[in-house]
C-alpha positions, 0 to 999 in steps of 0.5 A: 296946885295952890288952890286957897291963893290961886282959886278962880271961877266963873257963874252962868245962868246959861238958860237951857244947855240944849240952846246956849251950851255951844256958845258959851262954850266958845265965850270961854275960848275966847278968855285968856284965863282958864277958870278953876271952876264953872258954875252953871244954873237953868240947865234943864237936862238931867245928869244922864245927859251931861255928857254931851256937854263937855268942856275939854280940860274939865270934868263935869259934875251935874245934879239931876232937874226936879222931875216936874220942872221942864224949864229953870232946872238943873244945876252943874259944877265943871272943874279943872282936871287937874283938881281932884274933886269929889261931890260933896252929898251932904250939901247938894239935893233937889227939892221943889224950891231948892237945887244944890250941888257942891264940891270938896276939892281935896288939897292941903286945905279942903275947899268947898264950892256950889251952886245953887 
């Protein structure tokens, strides 16, 4: 795929995945447009337990919450599978102020996309 011409995604500060994953999750159902990318902010669960937290058509990419924040942690990546992603490791971490995690999907042009 084209992904420099045909890129698309969409963000969510979905506030909690354990409260609000399953209807968002039917929100996008309900979109025609199926996103290359989705963004997710405020997960508060740990890459551990991503898996419950699926997307059919996506693999998931999650960055573990700072360890002392119980609630507005937690940063996540879904990407069509059809894209051939990678994290990118110099670019996402968590430190007390900041969470990161980006992507390189590779291609003919390498795109780069996080969330922060």
């Amino acid at each position: 795929p084209d992904m420099q011409s045909n890129f698309s995604s969409i963000f969510q500060n979905i506030d909690g995945n354990k409260t609000n994953f399953d209807a968002f999750s039917l929100e996008l159902d309900r979109i025609a447009k199926k996103f290359q990318i989705i963004g997710l902010a405020e997960t508060n669960i740990c890459a551990e337990e991503s898996t419950v937290y699926r997307l059919e058509g996506y693999n998931s990419f999650y960055q573990d919450k700072h360890i002392n924040k119980v609630k507005g942690s937690g940063v996540a990546l879904y990407v069509k599978e059809s894209l051939n992603a990678v994290v990118n490791n110099e670019l996402s971490w968590v430190t007390k102020n900041l969470e990161t995690l980006f992507i390189t999907v590779l291609d003919d042009e390498p795109l780069h996309v996080g969330v922060l």
